[in-house]
C-alpha angles and dihedrals in degrees: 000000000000130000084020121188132192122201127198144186134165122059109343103175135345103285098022130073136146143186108214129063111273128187109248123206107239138186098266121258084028094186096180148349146216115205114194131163095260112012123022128181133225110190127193121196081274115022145051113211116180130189133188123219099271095065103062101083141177096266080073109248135116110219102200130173128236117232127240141225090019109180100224144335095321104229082177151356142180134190130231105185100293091339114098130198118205133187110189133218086262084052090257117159115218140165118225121197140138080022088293125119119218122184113242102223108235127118088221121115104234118204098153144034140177131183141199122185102304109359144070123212112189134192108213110203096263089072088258124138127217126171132187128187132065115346096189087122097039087250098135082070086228095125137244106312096056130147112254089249136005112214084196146041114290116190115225126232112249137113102209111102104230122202095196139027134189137182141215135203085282108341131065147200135203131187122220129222095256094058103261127117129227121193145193157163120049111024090198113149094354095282082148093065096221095128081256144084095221122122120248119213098191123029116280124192114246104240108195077058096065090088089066141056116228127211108175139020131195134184127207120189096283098001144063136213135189142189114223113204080254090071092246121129128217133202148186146162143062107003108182098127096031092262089145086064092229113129102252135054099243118117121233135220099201128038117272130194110250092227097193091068092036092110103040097067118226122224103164121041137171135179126224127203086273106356144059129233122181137167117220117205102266095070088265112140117194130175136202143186127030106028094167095117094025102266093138088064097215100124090270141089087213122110127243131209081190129072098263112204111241124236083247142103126185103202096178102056106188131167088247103062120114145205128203138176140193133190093283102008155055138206144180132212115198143129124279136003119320121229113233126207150138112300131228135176133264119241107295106226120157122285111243117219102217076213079083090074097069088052087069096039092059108245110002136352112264114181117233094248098060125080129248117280117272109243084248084054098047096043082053092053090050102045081049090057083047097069098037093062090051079051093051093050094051081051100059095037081052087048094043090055096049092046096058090043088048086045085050092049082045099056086043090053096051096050084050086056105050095052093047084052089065091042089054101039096038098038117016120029093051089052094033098143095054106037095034089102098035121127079240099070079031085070091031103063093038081057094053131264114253115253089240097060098023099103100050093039084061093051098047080052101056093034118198101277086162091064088233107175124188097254087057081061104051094045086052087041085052102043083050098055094052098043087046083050094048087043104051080044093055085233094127137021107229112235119217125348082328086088088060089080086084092070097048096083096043078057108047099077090058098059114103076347081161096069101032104238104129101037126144116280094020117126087245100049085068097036087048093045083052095054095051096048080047093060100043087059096052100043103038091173104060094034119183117329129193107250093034086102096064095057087046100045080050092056092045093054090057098031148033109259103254087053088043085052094065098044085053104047094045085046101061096031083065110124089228095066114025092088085074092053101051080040088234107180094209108052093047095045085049087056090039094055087049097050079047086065096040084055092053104053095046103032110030097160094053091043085061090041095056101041080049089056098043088237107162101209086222091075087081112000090079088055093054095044096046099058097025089248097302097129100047098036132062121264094252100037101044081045082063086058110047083049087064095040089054094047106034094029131227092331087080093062092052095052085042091067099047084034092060091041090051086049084062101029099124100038081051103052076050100068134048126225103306082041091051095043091045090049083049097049090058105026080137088073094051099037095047092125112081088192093056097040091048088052089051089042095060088040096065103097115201130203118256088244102057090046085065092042098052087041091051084059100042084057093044106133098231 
């Protein structure tokens, strides 16, 4: 490639991260790159340059050094931490580290290589595999009675000739030369795409793949994607942040077509740590999963279970462009310069599980080219049915026992409540004013407001510092609705954030889509897509934000709009979130760094863990922030939540994060970093009790210091 460009978003260096594309200065005639969490690589036909994540800025360049004492012309590299591995351009294998390079002893002909954590897997240029590294997971491929680490290349016994490899935190892929995937290390989650969760410790072919050909693979941190020669992507694996651009968050065990992009058809893919980003062939770039440090590119920092369209346009489609990602991060290599522009959304259909297909083939999907099952075989698969029936039945006893506990807490709740709706209506609400800071409504809202009241008592709560009348509302409703009218008819372009009012519909069925509330055609999809557009309007510059409509659904289920309106509008003009939603890196990474120190001097243990991991508590603290916790949390306990923050003020966002992580103290210091993202994709399944979560929540102590601080931003002029 000539005149070659590399653009870049997420987060590009400590300090620095955008969400937008942004062109990126390169060493010229760039040929490939290696993105990693501390070090990555850029290679040219004659040099190695590496950089580590303080030397990308904001003044876009990356400022990367090359490296000395190469060995010889570098055809490809990857980065483990400080420690480099290097295939040169004669398919020699060599380590590179303290700026020395060492020859890694093996007679393969290396062209290719892949890592995980703690592992390499390489393709010599015979089609064969070797790996080298810890093999706890299975994830070397070299079967059962292993040796606990390899310090050099193994080959791998199989006989299949394979064209591509990737590699997962501990499990890896590879592709043959006649389009099928084999798989194989930690079955977690399913990231192995056998329809199970169990670990494989030599590389097995995935077999509800065998319809397709496939042309590309790709592995994240805990998931897997692929690009069939029809142009269709699937995906599986773990799906807590949407990363299998489905449309849900729920993993998946066996590979299933991502129906929104079937008809785009996908030709260049490539897998974060916990998002998607792929290139179809008309030069279109869209990104799903984990947004929090703007890897997805769409002008956001929120996560998508969708293919999001880029803000990005690669006008020049050649076979030689290229797509890379790292943990936080994505970039393209290409030739030529890169349009930029506002995103949208491909058409939303229903995702199809392939899984469906064994439903019509009567107990388990057997492609035609394979033989019958052996009566071993059979016996065995039906042994295997046996106990998952006696599973099922221990399932639904469990399940039975915990219905008729959760119908007794139920019936106990509803009493409470009935009682605290006479206290409200007969001896508070009439005297509100005087009785708003009693001991009295102090005990009432930890014990919970009734549904009935909730919403005004919120209200009375926040108050309308802004002076917003009802009439402000109506004239903003009303401008809305003619600038969303000239927009849909191409009359007008939209100048600033304004133009985001075309994404809010496309949005607002996937808000609470679990529970149905927002879908398209209910009374409150339109009343909820009123009061965003409401809101745009008003607040031109903040325009609308992915995650808004969360905070908002939750206002319209507890108030009329207009009243909801007001709440929504004083809410997110906070100063305590706005930053979130301007997307201001420095505020966020200044309420970041003090939830950093709330979570210190509480939590200790988890504070080490996560610096160990190289967890960034940005990755899901924004998100929890900048929907109050809606989207994580269930509707009634994070309705417990909302009813402390509005009564006690932004101290209680604050104790809800490091109250949610002591709930799971214990299950946390357990796992290392795929455990921990996986526990924080799905927090709403451990924190389902409001009682419990209120008790956590008064039981965070914070230091003096941090109180004033808190308090110095709650009072910025903004």
């Amino acid at each position: 490639m000539s005149n070659i460009t590399v653009w870049g978003w997420g987060r590009l260096s400590a300090s620095f991260a955008s969400v937008n594309p942004i062109k990126l200065n390169i060493p010229e005639n760039s040929i490939g790159m290696f993105i990693s969490r501390k070090n990555s690589l850029i290679w040219t036909e004659q040099h190695l340059y590496s950089w580590d994540e303080d030397i990308i800025t904001s003044q876009e360049h990356i400022f990367p050094s090359k490296l000395p004492n190469l060995p010889k012309k570098p055809l490809y590299a990857i980065s483990q931490n400080t420690l480099i591995t290097l295939v040169t351009d004669q398919f020699h294998l060599y380590k590179y580290e303290n700026f020395l390079p060492s020859a890694i002893s093996t007679k393969a002909k290396i062209i290719s290589l892949s890592c995980g954590n703690d592992f390499i897997l390489s393709l010599d240029i015979n089609g064969s595999l070797y790996s080298w590294g810890n093999s706890a997971k299975g994830q070397l491929g070299l079967g059962p009675d292993v040796l606990p680490i390899y310090a050099s290349p193994q080959q791998l016994l199989i006989e299949e000739k394979f064209i591509q490899i990737s590699c997962g935190l501990n499990h890896s892929i590879a592709l043959d030369n006649k389009g099928r995937v084999f798989s194989w290390g930690s079955g977690a989650d399913g990231r192995l795409g056998h329809g199970d969760f169990k670990d494989q410790w030599s590389p097995h072919m995935i077999e509800s793949l065998c319809p397709f050909n496939i042309i590309m693979i790709s592995c994240g941190y805990q998931h897997s994607a692929m690009i069939a020669n029809t142009g269709e992507i699937l995906s599986f694996g773990f799906n807590g942040y949407g990363q299998l651009g489905l449309g849900s968050l729920d993993s998946r065990s066996q590979p299933c077509i991502i129906e929104s992009l079937s008809k785009s058809y996908t030709v260049k893919l490539a897998c974060g740590g916990f998002h998607t980003v792929c290139i179809c062939a008309n030069g279109d770039v869209y990104a799903f999963g984990l947004g929090a440090r703007g890897q997805l590119g769409t002008g956001n920092n929120t996560n998508s279970s969708l293919p999001e369209k880029a803000q990005l346009q690669v006008p020049n489609m050649i076979k030689e462009t290229k797509v890379y990602c790292g943990l936080e991060s994505s970039f393209i290599m290409t030739c030529g310069d890169c349009e930029v522009g506002l995103p949208s959304r491909p058409t939303i259909t229903e995702s199809q599980d392939l899984s469906l297909l064994s439903e019509s083939s009567g107990g388990g999907f057997r492609p035609s080219n394979l033989p019958p099952k052996s009566p071993d075989e059979a016996a065995y698969h039906k042994k295997l049915v046996e106990e998952q029936e006696q599973f099922y039945l221990e399932k639904v006893r469990e399940k039975e026992k915990n219905s008729r506990e959760r119908m007794r807490r139920e019936s106990f709740r509803e009493n409470e409540i009935r009682e605290m709706m006479k206290c409200w209506e007969n001896d508070i609400l009439p005297c509100w004013d005087q009785k708003k800071a009693s001991k009295q409504v102090e005990k009432l809202i930890r014990r919970g407001l009734p549904a009935k009241v909730r919403g005004e008592i919120w209200l009375r709560l926040i108050g309308n510092p802004m002076g917003l009348t009802q009439d402000f509302f109506e004239i903003t409703l009303a401008k809305a609705q003619k600038l969303h009218e000239a927009l849909a008819q191409g009359e007008i372009e939209a100048l600033g954030k304004e133009g985001s009012l075309k994404f809010i519909k496309q949005d607002i069925s996937r808000t609470f889509h679990q529970m149905g509330y927002f879908k398209e055609g209910s009374p409150l999809n339109q009343q909820l897509q009123d009061l965003l557009e409401a809101f745009t309007i008003s607040r031109p510059d903040i325009g609308y934000v992915q995650g808004m409509s969360y905070i908002a659904g939750m206002l319209l289920l507890n108030l009329e709009s207009c009243k909801a309106f007001l709440m929504l509008v004083n809410i997110i003009g906070s100063p305590l979130l706005i930053p979130f939603y301007r997307l201001d890196q420095v505020g966020i990474s200044h309420r970041c760094q003090l939830f950093k120190f709330v979570l210190r001097h509480n939590l200790p243990e988890i504070s080490d863990h996560f610096e160990n991991e190289g967890l960034k508590l940005g990755v899901f603290l924004i998100e929890w922030f900048l929907t109050l916790y809606s989207r994580s949390l269930g509707h009634e306990v994070v309705s417990r939540v909302w009813d402390l923050f509005f009564y006690q003020g932004p101290l209680v966002l604050y104790k809800t994060g490091v109250a949610i992580l002591k709930i799971i103290f214990y299950e946390i210091l357990n796992e290392e970093l795929e455990g921990i993202m996986r526990m924080l994709g799905q927090v709403g399944n451990y924190c389902d009790n409001g009682d419990i979560l209120v008790d956590m929540i008064e039981s965070i102590r914070i230091p003096e210091w941090v109180v004033l601080e808190i308090a110095s931003m709650a009072s910025e002029s903004l």
